[in-house]
C-alpha positions in Angstrom: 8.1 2.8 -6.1 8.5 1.6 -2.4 6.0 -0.4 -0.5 5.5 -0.3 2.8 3.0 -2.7 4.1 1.8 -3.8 7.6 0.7 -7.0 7.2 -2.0 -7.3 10.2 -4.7 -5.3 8.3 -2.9 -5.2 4.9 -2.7 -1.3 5.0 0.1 0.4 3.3 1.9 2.2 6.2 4.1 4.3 3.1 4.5 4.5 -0.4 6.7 6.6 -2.4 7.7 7.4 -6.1 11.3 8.2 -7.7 12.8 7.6 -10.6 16.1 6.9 -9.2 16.0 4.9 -5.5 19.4 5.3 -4.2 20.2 4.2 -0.6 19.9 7.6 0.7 16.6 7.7 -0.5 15.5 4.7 0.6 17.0 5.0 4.4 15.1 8.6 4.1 11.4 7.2 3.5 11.8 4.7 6.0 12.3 7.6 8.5 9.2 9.4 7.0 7.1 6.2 7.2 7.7 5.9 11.0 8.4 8.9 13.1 9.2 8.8 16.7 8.2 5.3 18.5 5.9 4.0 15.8 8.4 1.8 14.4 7.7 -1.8 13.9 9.5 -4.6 15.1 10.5 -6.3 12.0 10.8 -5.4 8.8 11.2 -7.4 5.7 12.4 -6.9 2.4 14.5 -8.1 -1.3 18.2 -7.3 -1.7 18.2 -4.8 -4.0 20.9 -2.2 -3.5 18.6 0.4 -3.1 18.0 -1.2 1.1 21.5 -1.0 1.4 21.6 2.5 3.8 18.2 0.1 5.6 20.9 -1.5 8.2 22.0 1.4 9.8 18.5 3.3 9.8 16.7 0.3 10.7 18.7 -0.5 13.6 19.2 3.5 14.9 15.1 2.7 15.2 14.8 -0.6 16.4 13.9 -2.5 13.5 15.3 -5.7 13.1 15.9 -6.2 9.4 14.7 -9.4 7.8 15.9 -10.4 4.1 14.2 -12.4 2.0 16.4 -15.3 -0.3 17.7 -14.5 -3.4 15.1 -15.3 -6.7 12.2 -16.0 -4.5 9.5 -13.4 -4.4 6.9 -16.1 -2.5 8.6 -15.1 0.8 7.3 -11.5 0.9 4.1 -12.7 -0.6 1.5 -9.8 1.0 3.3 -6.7 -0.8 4.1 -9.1 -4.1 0.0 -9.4 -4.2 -0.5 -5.9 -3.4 2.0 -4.7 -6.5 0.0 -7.2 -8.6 -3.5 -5.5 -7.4 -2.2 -2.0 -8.1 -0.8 -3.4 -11.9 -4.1 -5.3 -12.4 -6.6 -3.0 -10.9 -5.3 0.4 -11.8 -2.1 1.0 -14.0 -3.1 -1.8 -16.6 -5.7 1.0 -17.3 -3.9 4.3 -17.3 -1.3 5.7 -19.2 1.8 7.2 -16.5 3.9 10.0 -17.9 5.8 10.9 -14.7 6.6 10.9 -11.2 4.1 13.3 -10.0 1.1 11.7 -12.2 2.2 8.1 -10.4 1.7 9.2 -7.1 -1.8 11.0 -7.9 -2.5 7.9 -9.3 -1.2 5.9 -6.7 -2.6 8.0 -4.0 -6.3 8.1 -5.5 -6.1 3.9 -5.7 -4.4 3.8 -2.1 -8.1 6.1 -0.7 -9.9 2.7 -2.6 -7.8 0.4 -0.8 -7.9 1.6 2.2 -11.0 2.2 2.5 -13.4 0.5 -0.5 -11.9 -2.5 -1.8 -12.5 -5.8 0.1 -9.8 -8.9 1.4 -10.7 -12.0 1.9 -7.7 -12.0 4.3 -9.5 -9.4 6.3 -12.9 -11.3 6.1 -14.1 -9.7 3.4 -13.8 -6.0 5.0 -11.2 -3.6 4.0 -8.1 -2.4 6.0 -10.2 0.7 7.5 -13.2 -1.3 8.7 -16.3 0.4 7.5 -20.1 0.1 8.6 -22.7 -1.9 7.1 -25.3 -0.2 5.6 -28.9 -1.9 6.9 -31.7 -1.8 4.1 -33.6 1.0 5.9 -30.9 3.6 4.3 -32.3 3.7 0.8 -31.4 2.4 -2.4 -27.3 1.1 -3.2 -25.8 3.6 -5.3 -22.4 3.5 -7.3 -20.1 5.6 -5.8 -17.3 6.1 -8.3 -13.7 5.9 -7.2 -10.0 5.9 -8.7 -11.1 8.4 -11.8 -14.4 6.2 -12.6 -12.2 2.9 -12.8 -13.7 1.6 -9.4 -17.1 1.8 -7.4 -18.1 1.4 -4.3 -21.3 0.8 -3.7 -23.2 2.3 -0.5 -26.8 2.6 0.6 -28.3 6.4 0.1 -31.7 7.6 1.1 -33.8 8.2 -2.3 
């Protein structure tokens, strides 16, 4: 799985799922995640092998490539907490059999994210900033989310 995450809002700009990352592969997804001028300045990841094809990529687009040490997963602390969230809050609970299931999965949880699940580093809101519902709406119901696994709760007329 690859993670791209912009670490402003904490939104994930990208994510993809393969079996086998290979350079290619990897160089190829970081062209999907930012077409045309929407590149990002900087852009921070491990070296694994799969980043390798990143340097020439990267650079073609304007991205200045940071690495992070060897052993020391605390320097690209935002996507380490969001893999932990996705393990803890959704595949700790569901049984993956392939690919394609992961990224249903993974794109169901990413709609919750984005646009249910609150951050403290966001003040409490979520990366898509949503309205607050005054009393005079109704009653809260449970909205389910993520195949039942999460709620969100929002205020409907009765």
């Amino acid at each position: 799985m690859l993670i791209i995450l912009a670490h402003r809002r904490r939104s994930v700009v990208h994510i993809a799922v393969t079996a086998h990352p290979t350079a290619l592969w990897t160089a190829q997804q970081l062209r999907e995640a930012f077409p045309e001028d929407a590149a990002p300045r900087y852009l921070i990841h491990d070296r694994d092998q799969a980043f390798a094809a990143f340097a020439i990529t990267a650079s073609g687009m304007g991205i200045r490539e940071l690495c992070t040490a060897p052993r020391s997963p605390w320097q690209n602390g935002y996507v380490g907490r969001f893999i932990g969230s996705i393990r803890r809050e959704c595949l700790d609970h569901m049984i993956v059999v392939n690919e394609t299931g992961l990224s249903r999965i993974l794109t169901r949880y990413l709609a919750y994210y984005h646009h249910s699940r609150t951050h403290l580093s966001v003040a409490k809101d979520s990366p898509a900033p949503r309205p607050i519902s005054p009393p005079e709406l109704g009653t809260v119901i449970a909205l389910p989310e993520v195949g039942g696994l999460h709620h969100r709760y929002d205020r409907r007329a009765a």
